[in-house]
N, C-alpha and C positions, 0 to 999 in steps of 0.2 A: 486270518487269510483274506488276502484281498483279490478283488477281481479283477484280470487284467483288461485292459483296454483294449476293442475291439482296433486292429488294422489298417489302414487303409484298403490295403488290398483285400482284407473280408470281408471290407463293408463293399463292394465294387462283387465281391462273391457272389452275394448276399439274395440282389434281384434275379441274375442268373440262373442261383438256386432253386427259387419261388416259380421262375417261369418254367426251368424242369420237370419240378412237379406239380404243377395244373394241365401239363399234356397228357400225362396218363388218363387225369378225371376226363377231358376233353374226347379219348381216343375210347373212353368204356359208354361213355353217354351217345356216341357214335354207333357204337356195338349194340347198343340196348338196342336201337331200331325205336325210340320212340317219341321219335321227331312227325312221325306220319301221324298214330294216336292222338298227339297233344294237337295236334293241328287241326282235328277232327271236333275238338272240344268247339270250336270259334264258326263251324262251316256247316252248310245244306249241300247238298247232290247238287245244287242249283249254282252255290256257292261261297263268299262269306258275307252275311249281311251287312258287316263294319267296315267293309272295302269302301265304301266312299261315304261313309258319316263326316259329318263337314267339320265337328272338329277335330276328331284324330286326321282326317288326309288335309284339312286345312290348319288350322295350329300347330297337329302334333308332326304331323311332316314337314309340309311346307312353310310354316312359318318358325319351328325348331332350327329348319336348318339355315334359315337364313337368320336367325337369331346365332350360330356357330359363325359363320361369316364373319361378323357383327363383330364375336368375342376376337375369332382369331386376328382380326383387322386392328383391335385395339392393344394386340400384346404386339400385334409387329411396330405398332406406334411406341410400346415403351422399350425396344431395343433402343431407340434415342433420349426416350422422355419418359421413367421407368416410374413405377409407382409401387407405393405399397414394400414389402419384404422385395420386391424387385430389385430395388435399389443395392439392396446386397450383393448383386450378381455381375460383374464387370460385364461393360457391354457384350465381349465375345462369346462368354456365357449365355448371357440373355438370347443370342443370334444365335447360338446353337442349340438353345430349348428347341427357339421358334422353328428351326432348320428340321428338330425329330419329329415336330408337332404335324409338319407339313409333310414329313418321310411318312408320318405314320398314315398320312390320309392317300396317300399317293402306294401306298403299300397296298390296302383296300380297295382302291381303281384299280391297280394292275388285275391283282388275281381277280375280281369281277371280272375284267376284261376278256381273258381269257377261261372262263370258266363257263361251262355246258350247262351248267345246271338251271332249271326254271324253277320260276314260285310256286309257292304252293296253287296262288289262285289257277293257276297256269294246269295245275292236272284234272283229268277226267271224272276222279272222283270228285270234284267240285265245280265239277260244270266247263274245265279247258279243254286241250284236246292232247296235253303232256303227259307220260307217266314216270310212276316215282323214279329214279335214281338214283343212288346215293352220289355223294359228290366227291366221294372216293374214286368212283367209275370215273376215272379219267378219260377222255374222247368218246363217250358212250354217251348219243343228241336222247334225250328225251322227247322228243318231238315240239317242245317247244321253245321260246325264245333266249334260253340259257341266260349268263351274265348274272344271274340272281345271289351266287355266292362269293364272297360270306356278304354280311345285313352293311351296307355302303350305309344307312340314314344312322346308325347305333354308332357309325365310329364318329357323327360329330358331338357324342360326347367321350367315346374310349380315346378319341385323338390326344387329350389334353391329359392323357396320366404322365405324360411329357412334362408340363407344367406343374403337376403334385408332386414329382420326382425332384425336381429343382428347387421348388420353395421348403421341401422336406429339410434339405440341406443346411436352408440357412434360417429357416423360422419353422419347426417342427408344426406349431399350432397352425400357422396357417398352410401348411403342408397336408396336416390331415383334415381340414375342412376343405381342402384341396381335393381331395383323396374322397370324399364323402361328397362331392359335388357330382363332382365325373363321375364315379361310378352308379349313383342314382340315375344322373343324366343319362350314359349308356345304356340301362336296364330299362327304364323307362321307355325311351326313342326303340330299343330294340322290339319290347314288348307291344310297343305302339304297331307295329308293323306285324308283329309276331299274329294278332287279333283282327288284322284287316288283309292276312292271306297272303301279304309280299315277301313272308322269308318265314324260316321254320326255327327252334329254337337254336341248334347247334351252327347256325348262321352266327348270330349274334353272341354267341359262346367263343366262337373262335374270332370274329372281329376283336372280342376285346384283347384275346390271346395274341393276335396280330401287333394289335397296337401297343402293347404289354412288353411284347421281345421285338420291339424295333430296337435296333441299336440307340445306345445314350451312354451321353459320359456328364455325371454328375459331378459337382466340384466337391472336392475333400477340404473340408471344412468344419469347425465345430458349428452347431447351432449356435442363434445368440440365443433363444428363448421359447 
């Protein structure tokens, strides 16, 4: 008995699949309620000590995200002059990575944009003048500067599963070291903020979920290798 060949159309399934069922986990970790707890682990009445340690808000912020810059700057350079497993990817390809990569981060500014909710440093039990929220409570002000949801600094590494998604296609190895880059880098940048009071964890659980199911069309291709 042999096994048949996976589809085109079920491999195109496939990711759809995956991003269906991480909503659930997403919508039960919402329900625990224990986004205020974990927050508590990091914080004083006063507030969070690691809000402004010079190197998480200078390295792990500010210089991460201008190090994302950096990257996304260099992949819009190989739409012309491609590098690496790139090269497999005819230019329209390549511009259409670059094109979700940029959906995805513009996906994250909108709903920031429009979103009520403030940081954690931002509430009273840690020294603001906000209280909690959930960020289910649509149009319901916390009393403070809202915009804080979902974690904007964690998608400049969830932006680029754009990029593991493409290279997957045509060079599996460097697809999953693709795939193990980004998603460190997200958890990381997330958790970096998560520990200095700018966002709670289901922030940065759903940014990646955001950048996850941005629309993409991967090419139908075999691997080379």
């Amino acid at each position: 008995m042999h096994e048949a060949a996976s589809s085109p159309a079920s491999q195109r399934w496939r990711p759809l699949a995956a991003v269906g069922a991480a909503l659930p986990l997403l919508l039960l970790w919402d329900a625990s309620g224990l986004d205020l707890p974990l927050a508590r682990w990091f914080a004083t009445p006063e507030g969070f000590p690691l809000q402004y340690d010079p190197f998480l808000k200078g390295w792990m912020h500010e210089g991460a995200r201008q190090l994302g810059w950096v990257v996304l700057a260099l992949l819009i350079t190989c739409i012309w002059r491609p590098m690496g497993a790139l090269k497999q990817l005819a230019r329209s390809e390549r511009a259409w990575m670059i094109g979700t990569i940029v959906l995805s981060l513009l996906a994250v500014v909108a709903i920031k944009g429009i979103s009520r909710t403030s940081c954690p440093w931002d509430l009273t039990e840690f020294g603001g003048t906000a209280q909690y929220v959930s960020h289910w409570a649509w149009g319901v002000q916390d009393g403070g500067g809202g915009h804080c949801f979902p974690a904007g600094h964690a998608s400049t590494g969830f932006a680029f599963m754009a990029l593991a998604v493409w290279l997957r296609a045509v060079s599996p190895r460097a697809g999953a070291w693709t795939w193990g880059i980004v998603l460190l880098a997200g958890c990381v940048l997330g958790w970096t903020q998560q520990v200095r009071g700018a966002h709670f964890l289901s922030h940065t659980l759903w940014t990646a979920w955001f950048c996850w199911s941005t629309p993409r069309k991967a090419p139908c291709r075999r691997p080379s290798s």
